[in-house]
PAVO-212974 format. One record per atom (N, C-alpha, C, O, CB): y negated, x negated, z; residue in one letter. Coordinates in steps of 0.2 Angstrom, whole numbers, padded with zeros to 4 digits, always signed. Glycine has a CB too. Example, Ala and Ser with C-alpha at 12.3 -4.5 7.8 and 13.67 -1.06 7.14 Angstrom:
BEGIN
+0028-0066+0039A+0022-0062+0039A+0016-0066+0039A+0017-0071+0042A+0022-0057+0045A+0011-0064+0035S+0005-0068+0036S+0000-0064+0039S-0006-0067+0040S+0003-0070+0029S
This chain:
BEGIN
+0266-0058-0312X+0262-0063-0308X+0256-0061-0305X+0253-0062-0299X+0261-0070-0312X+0252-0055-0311X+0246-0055-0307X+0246-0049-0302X+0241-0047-0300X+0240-0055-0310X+0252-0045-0302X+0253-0041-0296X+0255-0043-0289X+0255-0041-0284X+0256-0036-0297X+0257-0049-0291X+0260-0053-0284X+0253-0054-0281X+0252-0052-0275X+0264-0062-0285X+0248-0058-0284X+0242-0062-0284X+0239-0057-0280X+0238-0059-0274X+0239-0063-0291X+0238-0050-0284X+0233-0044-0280X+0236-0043-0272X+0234-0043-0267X+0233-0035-0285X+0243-0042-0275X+0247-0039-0267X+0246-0045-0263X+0247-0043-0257X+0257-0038-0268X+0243-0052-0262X+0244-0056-0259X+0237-0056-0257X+0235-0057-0251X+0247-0062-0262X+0233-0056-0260X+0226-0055-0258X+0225-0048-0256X+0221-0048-0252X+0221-0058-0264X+0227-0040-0258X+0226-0038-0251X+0230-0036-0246X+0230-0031-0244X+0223-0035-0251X+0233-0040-0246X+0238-0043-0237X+0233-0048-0236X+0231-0046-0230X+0247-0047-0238X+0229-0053-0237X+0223-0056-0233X+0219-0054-0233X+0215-0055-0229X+0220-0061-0234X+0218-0049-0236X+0212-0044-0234X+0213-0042-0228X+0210-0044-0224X+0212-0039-0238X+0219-0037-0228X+0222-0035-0223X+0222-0036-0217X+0221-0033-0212X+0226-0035-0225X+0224-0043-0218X+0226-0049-0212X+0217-0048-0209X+0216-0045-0204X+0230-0059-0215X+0211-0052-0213X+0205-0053-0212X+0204-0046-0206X+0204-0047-0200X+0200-0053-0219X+0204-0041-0209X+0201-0036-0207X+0203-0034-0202X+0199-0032-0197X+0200-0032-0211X+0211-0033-0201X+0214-0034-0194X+0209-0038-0187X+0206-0035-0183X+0222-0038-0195X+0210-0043-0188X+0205-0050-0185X+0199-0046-0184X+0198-0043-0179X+0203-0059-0190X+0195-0046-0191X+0186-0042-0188X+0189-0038-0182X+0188-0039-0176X+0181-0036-0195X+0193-0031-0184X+0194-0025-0181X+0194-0028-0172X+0190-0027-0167X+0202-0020-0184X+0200-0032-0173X+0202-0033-0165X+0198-0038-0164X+0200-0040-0159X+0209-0035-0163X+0191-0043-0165X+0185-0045-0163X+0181-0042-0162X+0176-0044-0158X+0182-0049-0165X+0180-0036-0166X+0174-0030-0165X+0177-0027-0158X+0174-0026-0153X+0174-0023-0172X+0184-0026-0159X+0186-0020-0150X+0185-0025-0146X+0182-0023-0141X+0195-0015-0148X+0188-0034-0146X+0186-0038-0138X+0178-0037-0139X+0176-0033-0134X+0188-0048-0138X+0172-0038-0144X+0168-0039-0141X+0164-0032-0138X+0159-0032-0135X+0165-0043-0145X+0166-0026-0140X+0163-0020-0139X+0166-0018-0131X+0163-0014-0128X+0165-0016-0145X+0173-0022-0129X+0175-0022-0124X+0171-0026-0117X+0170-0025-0111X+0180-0023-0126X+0171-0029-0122X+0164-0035-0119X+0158-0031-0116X+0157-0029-0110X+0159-0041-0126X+0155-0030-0121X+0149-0025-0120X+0150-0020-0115X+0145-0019-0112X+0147-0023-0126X+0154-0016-0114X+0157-0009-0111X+0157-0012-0105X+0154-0009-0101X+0163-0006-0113X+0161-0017-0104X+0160-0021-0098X+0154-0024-0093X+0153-0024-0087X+0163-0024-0100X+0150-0029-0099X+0142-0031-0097X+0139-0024-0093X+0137-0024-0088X+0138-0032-0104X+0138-0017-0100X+0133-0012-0098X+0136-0010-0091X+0131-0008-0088X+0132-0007-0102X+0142-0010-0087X+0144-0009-0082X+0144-0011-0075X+0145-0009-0070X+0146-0009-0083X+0144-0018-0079X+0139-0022-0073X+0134-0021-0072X+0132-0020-0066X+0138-0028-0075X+0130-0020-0076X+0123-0018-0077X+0120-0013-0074X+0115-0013-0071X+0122-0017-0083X+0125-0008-0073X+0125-0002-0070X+0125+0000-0064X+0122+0004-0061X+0130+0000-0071X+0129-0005-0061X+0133-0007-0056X+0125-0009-0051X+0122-0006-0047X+0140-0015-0058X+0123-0016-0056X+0118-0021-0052X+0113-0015-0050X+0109-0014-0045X+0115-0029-0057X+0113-0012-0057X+0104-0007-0057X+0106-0002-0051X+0100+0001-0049X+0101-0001-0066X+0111+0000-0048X+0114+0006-0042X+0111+0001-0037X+0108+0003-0033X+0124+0009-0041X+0112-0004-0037X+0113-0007-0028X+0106-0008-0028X+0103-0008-0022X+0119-0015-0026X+0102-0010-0033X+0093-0014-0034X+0092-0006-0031X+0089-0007-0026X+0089-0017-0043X+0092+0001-0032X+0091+0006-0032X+0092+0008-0026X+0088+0011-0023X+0093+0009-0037X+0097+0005-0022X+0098+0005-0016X+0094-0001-0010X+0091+0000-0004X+0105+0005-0016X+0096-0006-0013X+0092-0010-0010X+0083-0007-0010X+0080-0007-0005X+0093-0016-0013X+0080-0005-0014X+0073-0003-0015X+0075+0005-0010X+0075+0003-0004X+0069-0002-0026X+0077+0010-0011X+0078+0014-0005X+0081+0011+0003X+0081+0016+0006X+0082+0019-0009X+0083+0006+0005X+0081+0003+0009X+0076+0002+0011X+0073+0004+0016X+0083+0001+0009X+0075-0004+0007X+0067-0007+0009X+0061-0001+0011X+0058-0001+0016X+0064-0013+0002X+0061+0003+0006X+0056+0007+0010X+0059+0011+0014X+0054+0015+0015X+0052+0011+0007X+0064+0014+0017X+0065+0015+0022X+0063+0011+0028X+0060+0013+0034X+0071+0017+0021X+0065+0005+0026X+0063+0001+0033X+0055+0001+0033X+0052+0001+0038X+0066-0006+0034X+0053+0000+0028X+0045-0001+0027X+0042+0006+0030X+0038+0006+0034X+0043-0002+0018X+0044+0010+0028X+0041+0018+0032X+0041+0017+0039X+0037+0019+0043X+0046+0025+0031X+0047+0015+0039X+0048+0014+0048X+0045+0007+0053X+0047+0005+0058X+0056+0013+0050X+0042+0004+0050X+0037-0002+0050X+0032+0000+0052X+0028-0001+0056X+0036-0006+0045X+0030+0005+0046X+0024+0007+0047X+0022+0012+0052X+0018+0010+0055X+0021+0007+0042X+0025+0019+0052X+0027+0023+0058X+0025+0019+0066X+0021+0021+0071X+0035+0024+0056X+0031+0011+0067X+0031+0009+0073X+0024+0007+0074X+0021+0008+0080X+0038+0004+0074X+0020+0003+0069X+0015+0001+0069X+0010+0005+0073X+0008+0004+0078X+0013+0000+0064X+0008+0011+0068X+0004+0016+0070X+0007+0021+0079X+0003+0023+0084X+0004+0021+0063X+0014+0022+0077X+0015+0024+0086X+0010+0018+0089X+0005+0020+0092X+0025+0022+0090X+0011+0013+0090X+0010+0008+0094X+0001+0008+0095X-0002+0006+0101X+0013+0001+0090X-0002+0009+0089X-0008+0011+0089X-0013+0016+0094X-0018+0016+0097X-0008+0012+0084X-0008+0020+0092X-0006+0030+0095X-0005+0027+0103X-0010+0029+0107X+0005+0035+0091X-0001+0024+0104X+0001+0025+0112X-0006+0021+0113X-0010+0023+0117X+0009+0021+0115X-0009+0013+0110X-0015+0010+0114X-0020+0016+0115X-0023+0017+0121X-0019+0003+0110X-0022+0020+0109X-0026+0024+0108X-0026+0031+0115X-0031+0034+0117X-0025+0025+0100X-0018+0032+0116X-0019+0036+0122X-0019+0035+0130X-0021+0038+0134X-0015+0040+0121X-0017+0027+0129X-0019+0025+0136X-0027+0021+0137X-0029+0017+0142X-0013+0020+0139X-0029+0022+0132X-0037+0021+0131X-0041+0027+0137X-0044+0027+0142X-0040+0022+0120X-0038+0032+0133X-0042+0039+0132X-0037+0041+0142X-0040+0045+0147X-0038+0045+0123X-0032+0038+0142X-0029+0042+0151X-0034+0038+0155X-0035+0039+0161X-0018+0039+0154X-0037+0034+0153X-0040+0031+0160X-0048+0034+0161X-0053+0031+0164X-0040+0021+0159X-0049+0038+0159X-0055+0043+0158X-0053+0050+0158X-0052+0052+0153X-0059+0042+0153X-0052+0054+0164X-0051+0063+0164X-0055+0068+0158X-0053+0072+0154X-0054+0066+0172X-0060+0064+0159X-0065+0067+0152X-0063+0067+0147X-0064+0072+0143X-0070+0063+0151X-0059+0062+0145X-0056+0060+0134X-0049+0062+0135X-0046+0062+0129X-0058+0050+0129X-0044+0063+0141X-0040+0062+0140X-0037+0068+0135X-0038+0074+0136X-0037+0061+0145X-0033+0067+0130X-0029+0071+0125X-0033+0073+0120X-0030+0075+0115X-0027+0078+0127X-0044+0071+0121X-0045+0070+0114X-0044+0070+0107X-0045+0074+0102X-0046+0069+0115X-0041+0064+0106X-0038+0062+0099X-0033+0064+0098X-0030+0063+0093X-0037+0055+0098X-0031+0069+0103X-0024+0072+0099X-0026+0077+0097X-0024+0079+0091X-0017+0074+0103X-0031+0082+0102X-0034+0089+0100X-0038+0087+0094X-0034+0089+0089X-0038+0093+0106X-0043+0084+0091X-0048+0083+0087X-0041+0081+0080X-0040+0084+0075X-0055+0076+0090X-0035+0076+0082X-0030+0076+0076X-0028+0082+0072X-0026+0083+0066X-0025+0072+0079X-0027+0088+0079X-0023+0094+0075X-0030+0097+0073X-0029+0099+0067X-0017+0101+0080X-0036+0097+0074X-0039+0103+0072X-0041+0099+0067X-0043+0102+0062X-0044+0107+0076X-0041+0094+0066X-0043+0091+0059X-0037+0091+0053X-0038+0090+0047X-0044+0083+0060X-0033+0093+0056X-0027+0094+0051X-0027+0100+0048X-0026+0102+0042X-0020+0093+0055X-0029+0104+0053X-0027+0113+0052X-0035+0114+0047X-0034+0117+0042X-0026+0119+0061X-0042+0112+0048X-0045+0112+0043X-0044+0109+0036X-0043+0113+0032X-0050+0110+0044X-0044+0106+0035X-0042+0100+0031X-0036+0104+0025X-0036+0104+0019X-0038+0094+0037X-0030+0106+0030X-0025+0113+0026X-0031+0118+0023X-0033+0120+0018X-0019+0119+0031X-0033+0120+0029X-0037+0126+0027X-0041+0126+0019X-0041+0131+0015X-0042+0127+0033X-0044+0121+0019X-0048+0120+0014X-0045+0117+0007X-0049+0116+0002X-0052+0115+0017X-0038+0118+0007X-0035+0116+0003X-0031+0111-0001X-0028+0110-0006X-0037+0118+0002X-0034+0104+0007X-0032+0098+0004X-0023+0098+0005X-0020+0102+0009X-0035+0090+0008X-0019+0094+0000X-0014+0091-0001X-0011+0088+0007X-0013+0083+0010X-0016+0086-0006X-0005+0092+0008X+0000+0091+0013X-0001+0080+0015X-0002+0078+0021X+0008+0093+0009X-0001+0077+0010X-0001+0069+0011X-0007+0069+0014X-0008+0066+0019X+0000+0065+0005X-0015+0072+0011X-0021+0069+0014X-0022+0073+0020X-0027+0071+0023X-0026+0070+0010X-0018+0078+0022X-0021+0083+0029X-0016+0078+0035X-0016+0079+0041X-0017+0094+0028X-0013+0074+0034X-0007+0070+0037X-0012+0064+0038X-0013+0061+0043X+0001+0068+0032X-0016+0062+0033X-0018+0056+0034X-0025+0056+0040X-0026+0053+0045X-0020+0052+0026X-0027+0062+0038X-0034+0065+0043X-0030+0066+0048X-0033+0070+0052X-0039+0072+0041X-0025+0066+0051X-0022+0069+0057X-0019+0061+0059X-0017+0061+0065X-0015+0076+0055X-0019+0057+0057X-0018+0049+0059X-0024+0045+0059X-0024+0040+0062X-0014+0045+0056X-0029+0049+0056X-0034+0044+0056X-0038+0048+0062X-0042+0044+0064X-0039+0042+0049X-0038+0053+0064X-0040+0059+0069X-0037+0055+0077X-0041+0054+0082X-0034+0068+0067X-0029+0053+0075X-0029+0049+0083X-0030+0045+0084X-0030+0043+0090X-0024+0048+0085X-0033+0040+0079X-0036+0033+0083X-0042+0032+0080X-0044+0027+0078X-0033+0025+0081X-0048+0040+0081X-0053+0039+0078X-0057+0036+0083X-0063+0034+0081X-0056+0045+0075X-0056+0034+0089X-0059+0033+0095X-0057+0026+0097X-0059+0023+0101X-0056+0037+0100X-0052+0023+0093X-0049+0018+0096X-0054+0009+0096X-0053+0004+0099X-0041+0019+0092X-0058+0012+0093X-0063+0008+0094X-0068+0005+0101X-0072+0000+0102X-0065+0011+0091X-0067+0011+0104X-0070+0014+0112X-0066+0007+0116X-0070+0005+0121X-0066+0023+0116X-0060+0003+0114X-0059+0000+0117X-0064-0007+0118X-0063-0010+0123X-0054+0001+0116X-0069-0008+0113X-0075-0014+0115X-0078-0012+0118X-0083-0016+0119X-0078-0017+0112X-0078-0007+0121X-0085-0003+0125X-0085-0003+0132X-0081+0000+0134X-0086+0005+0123X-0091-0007+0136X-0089-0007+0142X-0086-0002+0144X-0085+0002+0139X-0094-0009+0146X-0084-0001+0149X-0082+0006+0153X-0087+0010+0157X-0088+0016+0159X-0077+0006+0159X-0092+0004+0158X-0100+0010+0161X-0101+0012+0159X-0103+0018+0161X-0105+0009+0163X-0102+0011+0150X-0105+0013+0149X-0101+0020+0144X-0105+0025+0143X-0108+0008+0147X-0095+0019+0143X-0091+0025+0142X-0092+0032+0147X-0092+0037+0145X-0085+0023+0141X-0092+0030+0154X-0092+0035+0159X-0099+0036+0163X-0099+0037+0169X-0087+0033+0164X-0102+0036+0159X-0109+0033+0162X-0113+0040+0163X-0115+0042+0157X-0113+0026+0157X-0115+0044+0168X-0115+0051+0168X-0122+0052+0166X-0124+0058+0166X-0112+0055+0174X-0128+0047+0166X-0135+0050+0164X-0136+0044+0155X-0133+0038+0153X-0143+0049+0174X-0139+0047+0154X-0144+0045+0147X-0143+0039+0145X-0146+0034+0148X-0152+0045+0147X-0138+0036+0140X-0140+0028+0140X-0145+0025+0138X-0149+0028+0135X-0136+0024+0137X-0145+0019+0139X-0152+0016+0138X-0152+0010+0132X-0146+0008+0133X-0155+0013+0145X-0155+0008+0128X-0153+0009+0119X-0149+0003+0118X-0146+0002+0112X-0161+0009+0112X-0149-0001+0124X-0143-0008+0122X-0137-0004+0124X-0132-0007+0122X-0143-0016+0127X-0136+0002+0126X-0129+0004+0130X-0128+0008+0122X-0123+0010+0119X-0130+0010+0139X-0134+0010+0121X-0133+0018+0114X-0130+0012+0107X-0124+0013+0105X-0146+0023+0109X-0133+0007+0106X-0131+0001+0102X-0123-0001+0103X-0119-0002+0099X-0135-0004+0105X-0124-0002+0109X-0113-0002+0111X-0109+0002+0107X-0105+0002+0102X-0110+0001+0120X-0112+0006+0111X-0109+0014+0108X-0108+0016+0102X-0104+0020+0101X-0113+0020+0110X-0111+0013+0097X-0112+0013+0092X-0107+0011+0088X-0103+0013+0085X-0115+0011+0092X-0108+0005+0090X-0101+0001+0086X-0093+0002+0086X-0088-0001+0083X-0101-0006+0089X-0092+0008+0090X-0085+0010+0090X-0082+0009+0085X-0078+0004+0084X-0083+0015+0091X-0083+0015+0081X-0081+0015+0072X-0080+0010+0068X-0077+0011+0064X-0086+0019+0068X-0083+0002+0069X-0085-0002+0067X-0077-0005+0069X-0073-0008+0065X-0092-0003+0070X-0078-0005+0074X-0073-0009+0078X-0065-0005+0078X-0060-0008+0079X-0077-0009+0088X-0066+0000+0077X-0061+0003+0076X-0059+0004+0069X-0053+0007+0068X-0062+0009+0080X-0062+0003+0064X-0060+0000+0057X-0057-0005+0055X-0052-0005+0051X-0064-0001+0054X-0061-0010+0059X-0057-0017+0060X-0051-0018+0062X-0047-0022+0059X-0059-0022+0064X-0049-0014+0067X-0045-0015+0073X-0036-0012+0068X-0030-0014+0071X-0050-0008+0079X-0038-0008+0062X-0034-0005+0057X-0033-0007+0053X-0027-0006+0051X-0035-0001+0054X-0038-0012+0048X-0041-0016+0044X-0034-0018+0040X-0033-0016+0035X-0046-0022+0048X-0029-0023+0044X-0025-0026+0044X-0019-0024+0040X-0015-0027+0037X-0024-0028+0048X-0019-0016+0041X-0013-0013+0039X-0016-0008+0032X-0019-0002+0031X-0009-0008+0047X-0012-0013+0028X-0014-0012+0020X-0012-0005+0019X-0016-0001+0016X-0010-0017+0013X-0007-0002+0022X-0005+0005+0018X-0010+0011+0023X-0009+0017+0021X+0005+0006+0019X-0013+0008+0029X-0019+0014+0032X-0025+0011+0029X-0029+0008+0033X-0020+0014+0040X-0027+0011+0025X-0032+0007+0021X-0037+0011+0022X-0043+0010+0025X-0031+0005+0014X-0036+0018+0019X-0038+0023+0018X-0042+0025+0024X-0048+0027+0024X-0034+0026+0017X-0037+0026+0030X-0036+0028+0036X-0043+0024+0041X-0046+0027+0045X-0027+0025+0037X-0044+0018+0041X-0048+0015+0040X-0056+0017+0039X-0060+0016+0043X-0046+0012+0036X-0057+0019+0034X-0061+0021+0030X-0065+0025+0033X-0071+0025+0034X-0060+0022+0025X-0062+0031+0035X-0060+0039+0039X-0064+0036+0046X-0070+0038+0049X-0051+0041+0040X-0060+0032+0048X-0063+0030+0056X-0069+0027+0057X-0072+0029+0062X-0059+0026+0059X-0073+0021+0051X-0077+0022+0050X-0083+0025+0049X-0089+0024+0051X-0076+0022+0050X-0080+0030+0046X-0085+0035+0044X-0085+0042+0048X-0087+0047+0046X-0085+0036+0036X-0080+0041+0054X-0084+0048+0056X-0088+0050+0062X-0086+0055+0066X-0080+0053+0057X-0093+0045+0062X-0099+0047+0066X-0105+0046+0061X-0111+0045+0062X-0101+0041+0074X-0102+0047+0053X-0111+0048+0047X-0111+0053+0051X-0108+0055+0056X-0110+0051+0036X-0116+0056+0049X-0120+0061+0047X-0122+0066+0041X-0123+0062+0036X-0125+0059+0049X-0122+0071+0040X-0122+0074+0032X-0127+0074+0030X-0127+0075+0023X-0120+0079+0030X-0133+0074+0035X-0139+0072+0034X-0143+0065+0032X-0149+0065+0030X-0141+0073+0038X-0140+0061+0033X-0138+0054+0032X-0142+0050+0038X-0144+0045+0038X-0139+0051+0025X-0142+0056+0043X-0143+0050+0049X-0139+0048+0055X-0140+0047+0061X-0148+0052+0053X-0133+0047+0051X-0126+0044+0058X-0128+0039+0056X-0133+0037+0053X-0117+0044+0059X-0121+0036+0058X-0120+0027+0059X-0113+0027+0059X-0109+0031+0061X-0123+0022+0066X-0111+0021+0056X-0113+0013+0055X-0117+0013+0049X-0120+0007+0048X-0106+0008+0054X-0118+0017+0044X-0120+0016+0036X-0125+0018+0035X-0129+0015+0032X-0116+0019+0031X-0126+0026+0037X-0130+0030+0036X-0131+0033+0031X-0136+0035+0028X-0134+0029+0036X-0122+0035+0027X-0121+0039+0022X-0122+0046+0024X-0122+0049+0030X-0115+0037+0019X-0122+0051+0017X-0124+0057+0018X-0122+0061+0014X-0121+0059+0009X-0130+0057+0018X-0121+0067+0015X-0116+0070+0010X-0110+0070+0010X-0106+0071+0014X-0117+0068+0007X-0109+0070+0000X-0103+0068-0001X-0101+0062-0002X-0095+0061-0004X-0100+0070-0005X-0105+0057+0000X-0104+0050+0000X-0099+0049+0007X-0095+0044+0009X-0112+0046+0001X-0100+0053+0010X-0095+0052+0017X-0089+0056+0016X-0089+0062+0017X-0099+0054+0023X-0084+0051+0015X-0076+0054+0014X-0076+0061+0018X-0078+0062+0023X-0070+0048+0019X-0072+0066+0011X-0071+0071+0016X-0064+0071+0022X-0065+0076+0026X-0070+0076+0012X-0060+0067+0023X-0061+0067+0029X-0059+0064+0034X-0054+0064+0037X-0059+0070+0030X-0067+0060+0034X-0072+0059+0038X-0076+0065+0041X-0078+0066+0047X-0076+0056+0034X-0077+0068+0036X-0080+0074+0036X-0077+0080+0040X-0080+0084+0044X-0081+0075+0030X-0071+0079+0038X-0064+0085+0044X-0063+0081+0050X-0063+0086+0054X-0055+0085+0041X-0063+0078+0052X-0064+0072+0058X-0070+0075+0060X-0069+0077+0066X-0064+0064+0057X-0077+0076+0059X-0081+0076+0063X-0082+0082+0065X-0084+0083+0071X-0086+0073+0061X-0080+0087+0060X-0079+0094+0062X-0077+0095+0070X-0079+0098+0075X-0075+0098+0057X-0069+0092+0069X-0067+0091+0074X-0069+0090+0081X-0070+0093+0086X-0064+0087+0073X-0071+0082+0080X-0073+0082+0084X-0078+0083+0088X-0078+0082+0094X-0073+0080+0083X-0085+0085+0084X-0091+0088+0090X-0087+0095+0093X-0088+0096+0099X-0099+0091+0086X-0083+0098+0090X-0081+0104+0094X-0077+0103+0100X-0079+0106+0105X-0078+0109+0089X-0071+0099+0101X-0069+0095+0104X-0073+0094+0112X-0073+0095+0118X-0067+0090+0099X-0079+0090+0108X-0084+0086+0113X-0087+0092+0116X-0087+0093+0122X-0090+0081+0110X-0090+0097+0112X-0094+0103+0113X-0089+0108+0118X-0091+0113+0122X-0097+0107+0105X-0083+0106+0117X-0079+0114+0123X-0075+0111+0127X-0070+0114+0128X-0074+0120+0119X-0077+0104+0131X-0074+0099+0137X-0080+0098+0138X-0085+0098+0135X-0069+0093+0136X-0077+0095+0146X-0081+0092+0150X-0082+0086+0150X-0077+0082+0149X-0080+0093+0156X-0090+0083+0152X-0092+0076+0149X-0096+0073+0156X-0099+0078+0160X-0097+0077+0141X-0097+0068+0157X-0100+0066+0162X-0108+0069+0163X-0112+0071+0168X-0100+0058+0161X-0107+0068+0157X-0116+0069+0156X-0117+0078+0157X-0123+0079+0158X-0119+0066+0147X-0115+0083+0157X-0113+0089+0156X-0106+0093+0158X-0101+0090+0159X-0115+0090+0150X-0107+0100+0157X-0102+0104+0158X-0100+0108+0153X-0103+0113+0151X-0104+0106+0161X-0094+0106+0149X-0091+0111+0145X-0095+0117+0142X-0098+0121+0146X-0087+0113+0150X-0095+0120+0134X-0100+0127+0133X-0093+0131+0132X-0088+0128+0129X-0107+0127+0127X-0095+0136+0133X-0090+0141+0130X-0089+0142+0124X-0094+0142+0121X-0090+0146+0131X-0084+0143+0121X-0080+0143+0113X-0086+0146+0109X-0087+0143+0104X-0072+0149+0112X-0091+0152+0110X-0094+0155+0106X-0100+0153+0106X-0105+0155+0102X-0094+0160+0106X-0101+0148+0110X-0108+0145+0113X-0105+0138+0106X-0107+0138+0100X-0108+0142+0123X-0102+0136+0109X-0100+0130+0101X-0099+0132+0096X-0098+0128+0091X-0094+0125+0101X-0098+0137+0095X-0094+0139+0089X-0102+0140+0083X-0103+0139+0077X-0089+0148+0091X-0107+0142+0089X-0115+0144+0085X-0119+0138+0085X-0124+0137+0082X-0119+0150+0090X-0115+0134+0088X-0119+0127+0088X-0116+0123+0083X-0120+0120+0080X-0118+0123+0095X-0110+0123+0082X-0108+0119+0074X-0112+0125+0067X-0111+0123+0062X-0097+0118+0072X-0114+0130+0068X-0116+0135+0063X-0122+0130+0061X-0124+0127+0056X-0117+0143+0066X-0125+0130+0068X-0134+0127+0066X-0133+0119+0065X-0138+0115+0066X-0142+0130+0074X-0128+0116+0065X-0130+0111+0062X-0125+0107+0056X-0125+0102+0054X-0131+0108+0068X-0122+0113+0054X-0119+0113+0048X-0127+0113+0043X-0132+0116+0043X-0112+0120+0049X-0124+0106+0038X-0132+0102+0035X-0135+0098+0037X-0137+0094+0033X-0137+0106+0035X-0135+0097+0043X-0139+0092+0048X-0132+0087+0049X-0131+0082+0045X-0142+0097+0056X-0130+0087+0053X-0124+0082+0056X-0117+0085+0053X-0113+0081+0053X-0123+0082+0066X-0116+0089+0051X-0108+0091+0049X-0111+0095+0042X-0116+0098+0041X-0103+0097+0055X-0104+0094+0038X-0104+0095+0033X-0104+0104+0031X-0098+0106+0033X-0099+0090+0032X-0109+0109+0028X-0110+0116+0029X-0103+0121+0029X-0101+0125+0033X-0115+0119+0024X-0101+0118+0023X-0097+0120+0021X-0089+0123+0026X-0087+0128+0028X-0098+0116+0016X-0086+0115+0027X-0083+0115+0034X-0085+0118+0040X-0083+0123+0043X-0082+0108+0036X-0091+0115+0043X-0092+0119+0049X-0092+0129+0050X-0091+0134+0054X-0099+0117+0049X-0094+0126+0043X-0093+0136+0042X-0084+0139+0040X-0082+0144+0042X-0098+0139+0034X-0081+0134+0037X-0073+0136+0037X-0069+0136+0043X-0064+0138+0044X-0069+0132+0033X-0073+0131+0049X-0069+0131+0056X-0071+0135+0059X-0067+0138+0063X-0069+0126+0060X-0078+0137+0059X-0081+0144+0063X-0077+0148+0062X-0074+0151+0067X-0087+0148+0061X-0075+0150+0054X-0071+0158+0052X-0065+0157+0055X-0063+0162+0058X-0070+0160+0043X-0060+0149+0054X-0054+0147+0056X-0054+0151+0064X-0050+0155+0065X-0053+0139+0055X-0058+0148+0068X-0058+0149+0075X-0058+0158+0077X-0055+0161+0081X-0065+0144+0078X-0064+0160+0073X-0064+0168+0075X-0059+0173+0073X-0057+0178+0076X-0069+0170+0072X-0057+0171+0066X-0051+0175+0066X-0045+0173+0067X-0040+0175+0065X-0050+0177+0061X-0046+0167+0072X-0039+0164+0075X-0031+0159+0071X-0026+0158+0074X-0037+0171+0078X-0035+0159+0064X-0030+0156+0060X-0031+0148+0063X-0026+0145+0063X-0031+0157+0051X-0037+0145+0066X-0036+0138+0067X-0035+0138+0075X-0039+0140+0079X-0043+0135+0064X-0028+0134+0075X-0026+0132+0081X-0031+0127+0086X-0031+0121+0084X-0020+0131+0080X-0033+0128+0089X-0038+0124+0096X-0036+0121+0099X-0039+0117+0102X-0041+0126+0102X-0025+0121+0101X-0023+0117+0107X-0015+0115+0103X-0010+0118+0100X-0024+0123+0115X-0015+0108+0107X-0008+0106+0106X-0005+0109+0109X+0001+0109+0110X-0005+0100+0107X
């Protein structure tokens, strides 16, 4: 009798453990299934988020074209500035490498390069083309570009930066520009690549007020004021850039 007993109890053993076994494989099947789902949903979120910023890049891209193009039909309606902001954009770029910054920040000075002007658009037009000495409410106008051309950017969170730049590139490294009157390295470097740019730009075209100087005529003129209005250092890496011909001058 008591081997019937044992043999009968483990056959319900038996039986039990069968049951766990095949509730352990449904629910582990379960699970195998869940994490696959899971799998599934985390691929398409991964896709959806590589979307979205794809479209988001291209948002912001279409933005700044849009910027780009006000900024060059700003500049076509004056023979004087026209292609400016594009020339002052590459050579700001090609210092900017030179000096060693990061492919992403030599990009950003090369977009903040093209609408560093774009501020010009509050500015009467007399007083933009205005071929003798302005006079200090006109110098005051003139002033406020950067100002206006910060704002004008202000809106678009991912040029934030970009912004900043435009701002700041009529300081001085002496700390007598404007809008702030920072000095130094208080003034974004590049801010600071932008302005390089830019006086040379201004200094080897024709301007109402004057005539064009020749390359080595500016080239000695950002030398002596590399410390004063531009930053020494730069001024002196575009000189060397321009003489030994590694820095390109023209789109």
């Amino acid at each position: 009798m008591a081997g019937d007993v044992n043999l009968a109890q483990a056959i319900s053993y038996a039986r039990d453990l069968k049951t766990l076994y095949e509730a352990a494989r449904a629910r582990e099947q379960e699970l195998i299934h869940a994490q696959r789902s899971l799998e599934a949903a985390y691929r398409q979120a991964i896709r959806y988020a590589e979307d979205f910023n794809t479209l988001y890049a291209r948002l912001q891209q279409s933005v700044l074209q849009s910027l780009h193009a006000l900024a060059n039909a700003l500049e076509a309606k004056d023979p004087y500035t026209a292609g400016h902001s594009q020339r002052v954009a590459m050579m700001a770029r090609g210092l900017a490498l030179r000096v060693n910054c990061p492919a992403p920040q030599a990009h950003l000075v090369a977009q903040a390069g093209l609408l560093h002007d774009i501020g010009k658009i509050g500015v009467n037009e007399s007083v933009l083309r205005k071929p003798g000495k302005l006079t200090a409410a006109e110098w005051e106008e003139m002033k406020s570009h950067p100002m206006v051309g910060a704002e004008i950017v202000a809106p678009l969170d991912f040029f934030s930066e970009g912004a900043t730049l435009i701002r700041c590139h009529h300081e001085r490294f002496d700390g007598s520009g404007y809008p702030d009157g920072r000095s130094g390295e208080a003034i974004p470097l590049g801010a600071r690549l932008i302005a390089v740019a830019d006086v040379y730009d201004a200094l080897t075209t024709d301007r109402p007020y004057r005539s064009r100087l020749s390359v080595q005529d500016a080239l000695g003129l950002l030398e002596e004021m590399g410390g004063h209005g531009l930053d020494p250092s730069l001024a002196a890496n575009f000189v060397e850039g321009v003489r030994r011909g590694s820095l390109h001058l023209h789109v």
